[in-house]
C-alpha positions as CSV (number, residue, x, y, z in Angstrom):
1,X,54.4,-56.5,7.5
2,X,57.1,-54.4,8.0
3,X,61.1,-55.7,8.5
4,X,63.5,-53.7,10.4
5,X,66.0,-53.0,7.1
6,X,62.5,-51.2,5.6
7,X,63.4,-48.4,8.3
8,X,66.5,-47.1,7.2
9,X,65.0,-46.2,3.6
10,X,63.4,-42.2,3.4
11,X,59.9,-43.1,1.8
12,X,59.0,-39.7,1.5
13,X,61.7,-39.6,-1.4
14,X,59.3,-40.2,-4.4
15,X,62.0,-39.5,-7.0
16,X,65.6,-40.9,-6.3
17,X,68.6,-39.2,-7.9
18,X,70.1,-41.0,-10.7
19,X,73.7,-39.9,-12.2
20,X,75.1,-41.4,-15.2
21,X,77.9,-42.6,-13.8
22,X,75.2,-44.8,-12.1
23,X,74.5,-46.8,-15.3
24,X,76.6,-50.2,-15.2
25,X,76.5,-52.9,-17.6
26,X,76.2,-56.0,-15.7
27,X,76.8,-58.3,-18.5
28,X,79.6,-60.0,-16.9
29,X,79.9,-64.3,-17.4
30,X,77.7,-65.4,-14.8
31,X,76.1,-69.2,-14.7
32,X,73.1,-69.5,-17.1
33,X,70.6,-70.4,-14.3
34,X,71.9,-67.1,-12.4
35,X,71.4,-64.9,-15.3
36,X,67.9,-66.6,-16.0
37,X,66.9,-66.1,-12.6
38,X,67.9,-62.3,-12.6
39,X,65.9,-62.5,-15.9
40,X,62.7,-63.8,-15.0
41,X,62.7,-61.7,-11.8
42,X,63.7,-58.5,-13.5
43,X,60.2,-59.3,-15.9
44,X,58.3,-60.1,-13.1
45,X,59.2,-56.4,-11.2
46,X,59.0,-54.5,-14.3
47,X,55.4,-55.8,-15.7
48,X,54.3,-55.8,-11.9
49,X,55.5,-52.3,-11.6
50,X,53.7,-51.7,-15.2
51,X,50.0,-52.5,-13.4
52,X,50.9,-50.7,-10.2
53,X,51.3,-47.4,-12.4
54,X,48.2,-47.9,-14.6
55,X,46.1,-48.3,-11.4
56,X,47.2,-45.4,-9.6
57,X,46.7,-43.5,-13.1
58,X,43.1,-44.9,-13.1
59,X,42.3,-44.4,-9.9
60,X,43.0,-40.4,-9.9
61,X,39.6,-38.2,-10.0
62,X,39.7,-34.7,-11.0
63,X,38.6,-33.6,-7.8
64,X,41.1,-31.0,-5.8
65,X,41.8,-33.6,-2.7
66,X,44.3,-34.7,-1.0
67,X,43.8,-38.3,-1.8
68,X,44.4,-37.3,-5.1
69,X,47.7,-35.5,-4.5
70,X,48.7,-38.9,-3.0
71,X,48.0,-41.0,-5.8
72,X,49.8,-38.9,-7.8
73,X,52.9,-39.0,-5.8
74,X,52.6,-42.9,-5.4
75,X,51.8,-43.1,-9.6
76,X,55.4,-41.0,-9.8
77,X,56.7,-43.5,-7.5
78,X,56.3,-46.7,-9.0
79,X,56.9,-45.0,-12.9
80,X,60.4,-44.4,-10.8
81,X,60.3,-48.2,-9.8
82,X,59.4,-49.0,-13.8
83,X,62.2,-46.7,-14.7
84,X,64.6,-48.6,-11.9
85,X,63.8,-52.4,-13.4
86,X,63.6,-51.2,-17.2
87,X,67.6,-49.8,-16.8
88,X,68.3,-53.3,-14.9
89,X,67.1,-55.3,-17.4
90,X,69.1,-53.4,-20.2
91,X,72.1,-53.3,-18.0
92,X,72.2,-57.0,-17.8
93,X,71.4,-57.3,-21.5
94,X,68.0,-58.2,-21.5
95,X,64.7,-56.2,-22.9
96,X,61.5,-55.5,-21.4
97,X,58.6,-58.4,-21.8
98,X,56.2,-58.3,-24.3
99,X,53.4,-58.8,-22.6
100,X,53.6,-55.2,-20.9
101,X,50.3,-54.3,-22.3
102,X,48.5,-57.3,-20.6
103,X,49.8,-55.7,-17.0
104,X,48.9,-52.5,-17.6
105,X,45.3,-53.7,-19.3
106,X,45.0,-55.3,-15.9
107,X,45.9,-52.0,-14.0
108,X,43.5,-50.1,-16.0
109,X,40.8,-52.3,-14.9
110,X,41.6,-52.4,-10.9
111,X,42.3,-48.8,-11.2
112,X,39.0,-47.5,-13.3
113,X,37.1,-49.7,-11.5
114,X,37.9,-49.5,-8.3
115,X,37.6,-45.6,-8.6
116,X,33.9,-46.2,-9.6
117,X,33.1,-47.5,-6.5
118,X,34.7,-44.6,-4.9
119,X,37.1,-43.9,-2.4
120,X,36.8,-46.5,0.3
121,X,37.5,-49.2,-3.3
122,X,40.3,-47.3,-4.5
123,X,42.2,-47.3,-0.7
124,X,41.4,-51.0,-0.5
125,X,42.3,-52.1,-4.1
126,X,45.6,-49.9,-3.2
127,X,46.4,-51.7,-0.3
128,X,45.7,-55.2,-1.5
129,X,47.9,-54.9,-4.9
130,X,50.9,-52.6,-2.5
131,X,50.4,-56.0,-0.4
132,X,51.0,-58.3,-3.2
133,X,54.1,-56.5,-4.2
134,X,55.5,-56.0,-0.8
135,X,55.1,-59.8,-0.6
136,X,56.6,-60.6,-4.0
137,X,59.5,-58.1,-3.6
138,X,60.3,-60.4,-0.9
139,X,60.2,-64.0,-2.5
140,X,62.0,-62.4,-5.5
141,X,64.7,-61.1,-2.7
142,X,65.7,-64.3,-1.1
143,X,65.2,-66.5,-4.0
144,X,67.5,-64.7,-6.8
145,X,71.2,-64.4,-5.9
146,X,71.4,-59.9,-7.0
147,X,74.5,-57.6,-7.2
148,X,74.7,-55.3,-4.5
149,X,73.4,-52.4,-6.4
150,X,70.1,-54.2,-7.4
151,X,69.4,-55.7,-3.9
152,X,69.7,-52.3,-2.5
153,X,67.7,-51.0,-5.0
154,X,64.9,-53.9,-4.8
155,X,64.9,-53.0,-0.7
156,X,64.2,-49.3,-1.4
157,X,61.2,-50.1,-3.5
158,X,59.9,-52.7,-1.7
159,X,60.0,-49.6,1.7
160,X,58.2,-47.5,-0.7
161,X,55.9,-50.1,-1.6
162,X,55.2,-50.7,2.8
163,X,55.2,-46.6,2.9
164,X,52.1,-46.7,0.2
165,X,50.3,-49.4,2.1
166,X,50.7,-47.4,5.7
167,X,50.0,-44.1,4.0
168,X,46.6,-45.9,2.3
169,X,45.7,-47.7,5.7
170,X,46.0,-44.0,7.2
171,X,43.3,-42.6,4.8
172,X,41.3,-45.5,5.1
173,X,40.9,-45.5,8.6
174,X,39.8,-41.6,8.7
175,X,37.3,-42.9,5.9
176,X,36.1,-45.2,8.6
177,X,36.0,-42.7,11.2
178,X,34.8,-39.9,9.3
179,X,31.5,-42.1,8.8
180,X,31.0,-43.5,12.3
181,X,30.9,-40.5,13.8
């Protein structure tokens, strides 16, 4: 489920660049229930973001593949998207949740797991969590009311989220070929 503003965003851009100048505090007087929102959202994204990297860390093999070279891109990709809602939440004065551990407990499992039942689990168990996430990012999108920055930001990662879930439906299905014919 791909819109037409996921287009205009480079996917193959694992890293984005990040100057200082960047950095804004955001702690400006806005309503209670605004900044709650922002709050709860900003949580949400980063202990969502938490799991995403502990799967992909669990899900890596040591053998020399190209599946592996993937997963390590798309594990540097969401510990960018970490990085992107841990400096939103300290711009607008909050902290990180405690229950980070929990998430990334639960990404250990998906990921370890689903790499024990080899590769055909750990494509699948990719594209179902990237699926969550692409659908979250966009409940999170139209229900909070974000700054300009952070909205733009959000769309990026949720295109990078739709990029992992076409690249892993590409691998998959030359899985399923490779063993048909």
């Amino acid at each position: 489920m791909v819109d037409s503003s996921q287009n205009k965003y480079d996917v193959s851009i694992v890293r984005t660049q990040m100057r200082a100048d960047d950095v804004k505090l955001r702690r400006e007087l806005i309503p209670k229930a605004r900044a709650r929102a922002i709050r709860k959202a900003l949580h949400s994204f980063h202990t969502l973001e938490t799991m995403a990297v502990s799967i992909y860390r669990f899900q890596i093999t040591h053998t020399n593949s190209e599946l592996n070279r993937q997963l390590i891109a798309a594990m540097c990709n969401e510990m960018t998207h970490l990085q992107d809602f841990q400096v939103k939440l300290f711009e607008y004065g909050f902290r990180p949740g405690i229950f980070g551990t929990a998430y990334w407990l639960v990404g250990f499992v998906l990921g370890f797991g689903s790499r024990s039942l080899g590769q055909k689990a750990i494509l699948k168990t990719a594209i179902w969590v990237e699926s969550k996430a692409v659908k979250h990012y966009a409940e999170l999108l139209e229900r909070v009311d974000w700054d300009q920055d952070t909205q733009n930001m959000i769309k990026k990662n949720q295109a990078d989220e739709n990029g992992h879930i076409n690249k892993w439906r590409s691998f998959l299905e030359r899985a399923r070929r490779r063993y048909t014919s």
